[in-house]
Structures are given as structure tokens and as C-alpha cells.
C-alpha positions as CSV (number, residue, x, y, z in Angstrom):
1,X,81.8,-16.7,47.2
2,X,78.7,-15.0,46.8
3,X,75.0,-16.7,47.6
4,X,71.3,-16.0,47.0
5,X,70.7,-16.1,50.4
6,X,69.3,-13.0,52.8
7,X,72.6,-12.7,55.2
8,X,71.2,-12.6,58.6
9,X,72.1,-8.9,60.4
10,X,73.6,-8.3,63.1
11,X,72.4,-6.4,66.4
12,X,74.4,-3.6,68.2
13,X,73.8,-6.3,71.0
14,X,75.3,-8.7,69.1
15,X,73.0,-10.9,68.4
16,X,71.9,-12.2,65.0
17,X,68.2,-11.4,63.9
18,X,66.0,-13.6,61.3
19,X,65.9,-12.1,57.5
20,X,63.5,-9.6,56.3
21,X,60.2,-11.5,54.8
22,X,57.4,-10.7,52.6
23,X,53.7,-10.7,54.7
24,X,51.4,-13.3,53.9
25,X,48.1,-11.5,52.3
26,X,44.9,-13.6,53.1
27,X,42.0,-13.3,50.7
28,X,38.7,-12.0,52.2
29,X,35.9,-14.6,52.4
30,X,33.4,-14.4,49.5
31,X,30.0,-13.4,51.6
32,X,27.2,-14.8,50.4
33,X,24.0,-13.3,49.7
34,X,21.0,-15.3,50.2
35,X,18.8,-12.5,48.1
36,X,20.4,-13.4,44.7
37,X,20.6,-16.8,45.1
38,X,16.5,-16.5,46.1
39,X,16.3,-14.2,43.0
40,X,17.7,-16.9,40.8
41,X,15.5,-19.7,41.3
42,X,12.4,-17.1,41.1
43,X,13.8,-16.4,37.7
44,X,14.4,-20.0,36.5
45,X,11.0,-21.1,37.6
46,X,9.1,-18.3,35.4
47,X,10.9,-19.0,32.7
48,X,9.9,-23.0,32.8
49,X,6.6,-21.7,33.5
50,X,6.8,-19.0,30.4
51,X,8.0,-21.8,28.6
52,X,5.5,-24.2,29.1
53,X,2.4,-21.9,28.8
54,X,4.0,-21.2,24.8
55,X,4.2,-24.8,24.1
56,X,0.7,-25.7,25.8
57,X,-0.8,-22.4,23.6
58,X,1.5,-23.5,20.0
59,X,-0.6,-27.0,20.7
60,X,-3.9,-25.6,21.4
61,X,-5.1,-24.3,17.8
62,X,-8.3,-25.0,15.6
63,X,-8.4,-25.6,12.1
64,X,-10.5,-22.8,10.5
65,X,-11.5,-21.0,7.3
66,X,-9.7,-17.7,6.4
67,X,-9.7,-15.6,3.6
68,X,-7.4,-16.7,0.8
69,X,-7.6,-13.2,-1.4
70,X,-9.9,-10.4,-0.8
71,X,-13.8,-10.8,-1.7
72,X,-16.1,-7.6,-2.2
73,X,-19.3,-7.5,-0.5
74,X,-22.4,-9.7,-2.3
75,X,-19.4,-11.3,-4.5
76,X,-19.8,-15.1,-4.7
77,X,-17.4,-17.0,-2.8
78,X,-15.1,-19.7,-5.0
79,X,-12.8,-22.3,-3.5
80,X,-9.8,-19.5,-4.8
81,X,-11.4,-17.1,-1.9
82,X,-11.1,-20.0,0.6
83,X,-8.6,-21.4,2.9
84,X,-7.9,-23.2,6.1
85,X,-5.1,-22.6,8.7
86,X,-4.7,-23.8,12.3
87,X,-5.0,-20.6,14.9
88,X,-5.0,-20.5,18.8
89,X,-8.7,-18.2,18.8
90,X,-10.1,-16.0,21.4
91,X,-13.2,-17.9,22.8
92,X,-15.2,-15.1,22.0
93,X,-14.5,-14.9,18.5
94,X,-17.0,-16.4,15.8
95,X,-15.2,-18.6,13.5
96,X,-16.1,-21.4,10.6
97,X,-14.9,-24.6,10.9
98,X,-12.3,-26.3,8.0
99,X,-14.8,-28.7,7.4
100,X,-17.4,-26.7,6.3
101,X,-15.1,-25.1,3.9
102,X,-16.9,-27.2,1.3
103,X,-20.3,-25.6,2.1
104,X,-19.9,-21.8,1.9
105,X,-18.8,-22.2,-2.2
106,X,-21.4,-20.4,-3.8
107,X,-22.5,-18.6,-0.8
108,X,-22.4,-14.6,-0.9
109,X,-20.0,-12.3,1.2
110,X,-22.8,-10.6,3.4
111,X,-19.0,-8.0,3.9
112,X,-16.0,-6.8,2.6
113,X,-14.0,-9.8,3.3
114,X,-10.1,-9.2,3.6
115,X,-7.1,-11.6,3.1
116,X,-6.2,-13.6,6.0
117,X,-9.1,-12.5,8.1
118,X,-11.0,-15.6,10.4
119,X,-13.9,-16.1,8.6
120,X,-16.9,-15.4,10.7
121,X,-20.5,-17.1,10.2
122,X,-22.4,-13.9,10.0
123,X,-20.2,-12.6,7.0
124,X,-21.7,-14.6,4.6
125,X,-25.4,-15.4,3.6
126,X,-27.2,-18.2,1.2
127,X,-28.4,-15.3,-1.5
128,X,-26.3,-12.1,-2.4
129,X,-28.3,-8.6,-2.4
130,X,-31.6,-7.3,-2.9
131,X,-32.4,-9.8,-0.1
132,X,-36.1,-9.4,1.4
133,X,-37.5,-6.3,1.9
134,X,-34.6,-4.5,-0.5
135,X,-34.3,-3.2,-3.8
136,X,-31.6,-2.2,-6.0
137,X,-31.4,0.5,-8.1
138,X,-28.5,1.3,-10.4
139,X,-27.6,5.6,-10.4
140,X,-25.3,6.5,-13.2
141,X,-22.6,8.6,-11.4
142,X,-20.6,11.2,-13.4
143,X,-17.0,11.9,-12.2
144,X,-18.3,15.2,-10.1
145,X,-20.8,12.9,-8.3
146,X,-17.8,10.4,-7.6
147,X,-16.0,10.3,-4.6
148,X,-12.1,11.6,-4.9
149,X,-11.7,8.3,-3.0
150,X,-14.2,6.2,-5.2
151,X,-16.7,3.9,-3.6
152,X,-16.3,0.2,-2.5
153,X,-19.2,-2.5,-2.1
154,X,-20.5,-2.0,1.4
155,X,-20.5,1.7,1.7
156,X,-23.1,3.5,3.0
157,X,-24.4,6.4,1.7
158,X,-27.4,9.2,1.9
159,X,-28.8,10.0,-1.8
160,X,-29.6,13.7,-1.4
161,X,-32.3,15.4,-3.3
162,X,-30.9,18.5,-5.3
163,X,-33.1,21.5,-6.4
164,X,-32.7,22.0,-10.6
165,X,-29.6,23.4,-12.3
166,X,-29.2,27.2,-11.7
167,X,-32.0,27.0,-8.7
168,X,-31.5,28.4,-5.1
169,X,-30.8,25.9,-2.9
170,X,-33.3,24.4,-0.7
171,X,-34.2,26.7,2.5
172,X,-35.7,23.0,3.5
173,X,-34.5,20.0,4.8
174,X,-33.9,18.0,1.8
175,X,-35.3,14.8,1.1
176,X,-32.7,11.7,1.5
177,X,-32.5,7.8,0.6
178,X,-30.2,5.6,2.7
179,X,-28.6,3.2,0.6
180,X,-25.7,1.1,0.0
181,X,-23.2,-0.1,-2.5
182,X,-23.7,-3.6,-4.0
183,X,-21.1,-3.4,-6.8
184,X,-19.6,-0.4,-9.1
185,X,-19.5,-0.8,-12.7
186,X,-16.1,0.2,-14.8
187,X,-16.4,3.8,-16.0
188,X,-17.8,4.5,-19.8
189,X,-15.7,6.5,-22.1
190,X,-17.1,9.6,-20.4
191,X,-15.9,8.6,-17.2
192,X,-19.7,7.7,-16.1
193,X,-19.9,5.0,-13.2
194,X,-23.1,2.7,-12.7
195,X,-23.6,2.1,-9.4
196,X,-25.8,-0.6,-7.8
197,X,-27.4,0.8,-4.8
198,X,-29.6,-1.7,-2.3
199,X,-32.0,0.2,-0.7
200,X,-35.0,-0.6,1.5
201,X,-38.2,-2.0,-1.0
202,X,-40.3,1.4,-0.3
203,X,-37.6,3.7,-1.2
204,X,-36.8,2.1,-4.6
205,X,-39.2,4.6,-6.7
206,X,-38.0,7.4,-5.2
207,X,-34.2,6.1,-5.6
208,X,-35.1,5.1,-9.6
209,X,-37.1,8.6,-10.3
210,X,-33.6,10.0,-8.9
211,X,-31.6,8.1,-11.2
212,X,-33.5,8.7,-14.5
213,X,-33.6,12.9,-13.4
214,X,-30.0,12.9,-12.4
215,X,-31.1,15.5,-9.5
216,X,-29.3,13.8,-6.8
217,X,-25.9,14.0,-4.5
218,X,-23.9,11.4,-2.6
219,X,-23.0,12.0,1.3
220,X,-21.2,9.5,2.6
221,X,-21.8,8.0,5.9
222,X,-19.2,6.6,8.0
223,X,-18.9,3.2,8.1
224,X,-20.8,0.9,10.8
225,X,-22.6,4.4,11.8
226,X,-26.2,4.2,12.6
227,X,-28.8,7.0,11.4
């Protein structure tokens, strides 16, 4: 009968040796690495610490007054323009509070005010222009005195004296008006453009005697620029 069994061998001495095992394999020992484990909880604390800075910034907001829709510059503010919203703020930026919200209706954009900008207090102003110590002037502008890009309330501009049609130009330093746009009219059938312009109170007969001779350019100065 046959069996399952390893039959034991036999020596040339005679004597009968123990079946052929398998060796035992021993796993290695898993080393452990105090670095990681170091590197772990350095992880987990910054991010409980990231975590709680969000939640103690998400909580620390002021209600304020932001710009609902765009407003030109020396158009009257209506409740439309007006909003609040609650915003975590720079310290060092100006800002309105919601609860004056009430108080600036009727007041005048003092800038070009854009949608969902933080109002600040120094953008708006009891009185829209000429305040004191300006004038405006309106100056009819045909399409060739126009801008390709148009003008906007707020911009600055020089008005530039021009010599008469067909003349030499000026060997001289021309004579110029710094002024700026208070609103622009929609063009005539001719494609003519009043302009407001607010310039200072002694320059307004010079800017008018301009405006009724038509003997004038626009140069436009960069915006927030100082001349």
C-alpha cells in the first residue's frame, strides 16, 4: 500500500536519517523610523492650526457698503447703486459702514465707482461738480476730436490751443487747459459729442472762447498722473 508519507532513507552505514524539510523563512522586523512619525504630527498640527486661523478669519467680517452696479463719476448715487455685504477687510483700507448706507442716497460719486468695489468715504461728496473754485464748460467734440476709445467721466485731459485751419503750426509752446470730464452727451446726428469739462474757475473763459472757436485738441493724460 502506498502512503503520503516522506519514507525515511537509508545510510550506506545503515542507519536511517530524518525526511527532507522545507526551511522555516522568518520575516525581517519592521524598523521604525522616528523621522516620519515626528514628521506626521508636525503635519497634523499645521493643519488644525490652518484650520482654525480659516474659521477664526470666515467669522471676523464687517458689514459694509459696496457697489451694487457701476456709477460714473458726479452721477447721483440711488439705493439701486447701493449694497451691503459682510467682508474680512484690510485694516488699512477705508470703508463705509452698512448703516450709513441710508445717508450717501443723493450724495455724488466724487469717482468712477465699479461693481462690487468697497465703498470708500473719500469717493463720494455732498454736491456733484463744478464744486468751489471750478467751472464747467461744455466743448462740442466732432468725431476727429474724439478719442478712438471715447472718453469716460473722470478723465483727464489737456485742451490744446490749435493755430487756424491751413496755418503753420506753432513754432511755440502752445497754450493748454487742464480739465476733466464730468459727463458726455449722446452724439447728434452728425456724430457731434457735448462734453462737460470741469476746469479750475480762472481758466473757464479761456476754455469757453475755445469752445465757441472750435480751435482746440484733446491730449489725454494718463489717469491719476500729476502735471
Amino acid at each position: 500500500m502506498t502512503t503520503g508519507t516522506t519514507p525515511a532513507s537509508t545510510a550506506a552505514n545503515g542507519r536511517t536519517t530524518a525526511p527532507l524539510r522545507a526551511p522555516v523563512l522568518i520575516p525581517p522586523r519592521a524598523r521604525r523610523r522616528p523621522g516620519l512619525m515626528v514628521a506626521g504630527i508636525v503635519l497634523a498640527l499645521v493643519g488644525a492650526l490652518g484650520a482654525a486661523w480659516l474659521v477664526a478669519s470666515a467669522s471676523d467680517r464687517t458689514a459694509v457698503v459696496v457697489l451694487a452696479r457701476d456709477v460714473p463719476f458726479g452721477a447721483t448715487l440711488t439705493e439701486q447703486d447701493l449694497t451691503v455685504a459682510d467682508v474680512a477687510l484690510d485694516p488699512t483700507i477705508e470703508s463705509v459702514a452698512a448703516d450709513q448706507l441710508e445717508g450717501l442716497v443723493g450724495q455724488v460719486a466724487g469717482a468712477t465707482l465699479v461693481t462690487g468695489s468697497v465703498l470708500a468715504p473719500a469717493q463720494v461728496q455732498p454736491v456733484g461738480p463744478p464744486l468751489a473754485g471750478e467751472v464747467l464748460v461744455p466743448l462740442p467734440l466732432e468725431p476727429a476730436r474724439m478719442p478712438a476709445g471715447g472718453l469716460t467721466a473722470g478723465d483727464r485731459v489737456l485742451v490744446v490751443d490749435t493755430p487756424a485751419a491751413q496755418a503753420e503750426p506753432p513754432r511755440d509752446t502752445p497754450v493748454t487747459i487742464e480739465a476733466s470730464v464730468a459727463r458726455v452727451g449722446a452724439p447728434d446726428l452728425n456724430g457731434v459729442v457735448v462734453v462737460d469739462f470741469v476746469a479750475a474757475a480762472e481758466d473757464g473763459p479761456a476754455l469757453a472762447a475755445r469752445a465757441a472757436t472750435g480751435r482746440f485738441a484733446l491730449v489725454v493724460l494718463p489717469a491719476g498722473e500729476e502735471r
